[in-house]
N, C-alpha and C positions, 0 to 999 in steps of 0.2 A: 907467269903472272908478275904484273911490275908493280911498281909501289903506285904507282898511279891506278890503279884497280884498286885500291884499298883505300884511298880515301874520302874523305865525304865531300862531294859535291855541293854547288850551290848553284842554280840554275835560277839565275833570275827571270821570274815573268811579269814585264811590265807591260806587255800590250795583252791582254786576253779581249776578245771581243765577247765574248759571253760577260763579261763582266763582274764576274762573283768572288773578287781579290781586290781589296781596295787599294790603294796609291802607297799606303803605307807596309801593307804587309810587300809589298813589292821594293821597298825603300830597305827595310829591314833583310830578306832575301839580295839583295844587294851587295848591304855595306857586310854581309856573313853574318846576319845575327837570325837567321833563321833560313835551316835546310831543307832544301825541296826533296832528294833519292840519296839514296847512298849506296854505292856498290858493296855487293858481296863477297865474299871470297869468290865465289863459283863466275862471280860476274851479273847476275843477273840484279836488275835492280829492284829496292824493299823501297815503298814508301816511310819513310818516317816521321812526317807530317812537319807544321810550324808551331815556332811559340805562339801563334794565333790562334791556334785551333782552340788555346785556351781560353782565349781573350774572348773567342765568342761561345764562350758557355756561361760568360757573365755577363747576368741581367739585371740593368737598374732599375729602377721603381721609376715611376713616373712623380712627378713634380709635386709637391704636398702643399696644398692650398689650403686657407684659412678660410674661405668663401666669406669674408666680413664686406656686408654691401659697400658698394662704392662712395656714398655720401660719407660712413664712418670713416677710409680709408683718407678719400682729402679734409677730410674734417682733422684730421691726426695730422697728416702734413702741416696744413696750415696754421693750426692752435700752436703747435710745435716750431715753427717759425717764426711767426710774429710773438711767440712768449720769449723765446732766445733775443732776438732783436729789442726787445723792451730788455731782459737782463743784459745785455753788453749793453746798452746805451748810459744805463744807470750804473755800472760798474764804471765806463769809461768817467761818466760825470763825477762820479764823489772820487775815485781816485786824482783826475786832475783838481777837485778842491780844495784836498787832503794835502796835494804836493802843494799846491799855492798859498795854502796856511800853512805848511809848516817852514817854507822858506820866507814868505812875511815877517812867522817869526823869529826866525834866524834875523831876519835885517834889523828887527825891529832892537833886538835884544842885543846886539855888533853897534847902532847908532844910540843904543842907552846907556847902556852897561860894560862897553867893550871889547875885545875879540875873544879873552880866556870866557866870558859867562856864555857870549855868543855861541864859540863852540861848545861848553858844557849845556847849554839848554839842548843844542838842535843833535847833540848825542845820547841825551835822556829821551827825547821826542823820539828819534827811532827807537833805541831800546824799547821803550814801554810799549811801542807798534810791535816791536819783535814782539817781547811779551804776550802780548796778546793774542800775537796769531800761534804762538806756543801753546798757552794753556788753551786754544777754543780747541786744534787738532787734539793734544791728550785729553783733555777733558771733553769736549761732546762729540767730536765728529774726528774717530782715528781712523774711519775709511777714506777721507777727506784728503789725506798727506798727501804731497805730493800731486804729479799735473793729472796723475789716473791714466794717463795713456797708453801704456802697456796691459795693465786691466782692460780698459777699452778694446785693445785690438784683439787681446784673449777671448772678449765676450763677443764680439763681431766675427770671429774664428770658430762660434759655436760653444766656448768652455761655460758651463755654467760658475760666476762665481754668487756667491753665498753674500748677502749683504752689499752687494755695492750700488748700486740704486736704489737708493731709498731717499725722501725728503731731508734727513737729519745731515746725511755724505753732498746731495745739493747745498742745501744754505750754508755748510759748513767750507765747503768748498769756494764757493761766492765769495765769502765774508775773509776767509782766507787768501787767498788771492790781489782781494781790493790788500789785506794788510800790512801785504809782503811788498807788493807793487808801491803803498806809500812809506814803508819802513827804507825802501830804498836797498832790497834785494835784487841781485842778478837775476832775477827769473823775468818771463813774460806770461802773459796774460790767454796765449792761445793754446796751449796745452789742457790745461784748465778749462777753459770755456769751453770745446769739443768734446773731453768728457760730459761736461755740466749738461750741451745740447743732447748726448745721448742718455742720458741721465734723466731728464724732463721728457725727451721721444716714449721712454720707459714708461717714466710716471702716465703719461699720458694716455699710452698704449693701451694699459693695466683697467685705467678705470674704463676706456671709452667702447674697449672689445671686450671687457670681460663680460656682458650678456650677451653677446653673441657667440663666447666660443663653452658658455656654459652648460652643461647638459645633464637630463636625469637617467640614469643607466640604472639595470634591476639588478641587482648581487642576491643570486642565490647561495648563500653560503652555509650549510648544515649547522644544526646548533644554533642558528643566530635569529634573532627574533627581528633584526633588521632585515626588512627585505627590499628594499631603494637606499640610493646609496647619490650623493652628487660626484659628478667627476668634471673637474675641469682641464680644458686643455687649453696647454700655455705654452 
């Protein structure tokens, strides 16, 4: 018996005409990642199957539909775009008016009063913009900080988080944004806004399907003098 009688084989089969092996388990039998016979001691050869054999004993669910009629469905698209499109237009406007008065008043205050008041006004003017967009984040809106992008992709990913679309994390966000952008912060404006759009998609979504994904289910629960119960699914 040579050493070659003892080890495991790998017989690749890529052409089967019955066709019951798909392209990949044949890819995998291949490159050795899955063995077709393996000799015996005695020689004779054992089946020992594929890592496939596993792969087809898992079965997915078919697709999970919300059946929300069609009208609701582009009605949510479209309210959800043209409401975004109206907030960027308005964000873009007062941000650039906010920048054009506050360099006005820079000039204004550099051809009155001279360069040292010049620059102490137009360094009060952003402070007090900083300021501001400090205490709206800690004081009303701490879901707000920051562009939300990484929440965003976490919530698109499926994670439920806790609080982050809501009305208050919107405006707070908007209002922050415009105040960073005219305080004359490195940051930009699109991070922020793509949250904001999934953020309003949200709000949207909430009120305009929520009677159609609402429904009365009967709880029989011992003891309980409730016997209907609402359940919604979200």
């Amino acid at each position: 018996m040579t050493a070659r009688d003892t080890t495991v084989q790998f017989l690749p089969r890529r052409y089967l005409a019955d066709g019951d092996i798909s392209w990949f388990q044949s890819m995998l039998e291949t490159v050795g990642l899955g063995s077709d016979r393996q000799r015996s001691p005695n020689g004779s050869g054992s089946s020992t199957g594929t890592p496939m054999r596993g792969l087809r004993r898992i079965k997915t669910s078919g697709p999970q539909t919300h059946n929300l009629p069609f009208g609701v469905m582009w009605g949510i698209t479209l309210i959800t775009a043209v409401s975004m499109a109206l907030i960027n237009f308005c964000t873009i406007y007062i941000i650039g008016f906010a920048v054009e008065w506050k360099f006005q008043t820079l000039q204004s205050m550099l051809d009155s009063r001279g360069i040292a008041m010049g620059i102490l006004g137009f360094t009060g003017i952003c402070s007090f913009l900083a300021l501001c967009c400090t205490l709206l984040i800690h004081g009303l809106a701490p879901g707000a900080g920051g562009s939300g992008a990484p929440e965003n992709k976490g919530y698109l990913n499926g994670n439920h988080i806790e609080g982050l679309f809501t009305v208050q994390n919107l405006i707070g966000r908007a209002c922050a944004t415009m105040l960073a952008n005219v305080a004359g912060y490195p940051v930009g404006r699109e991070g922020p806004t793509v949250t904001m759009g999934s953020n309003l998609a949200y709000l949207i979504t909430h009120v305009m399907a929520m009677p159609f994904v609402r429904q009365w289910v009967d709880v029989n629960t011992p003891g309980s003098n409730c016997s209907a119960a609402i359940m919604i699914d979200e």
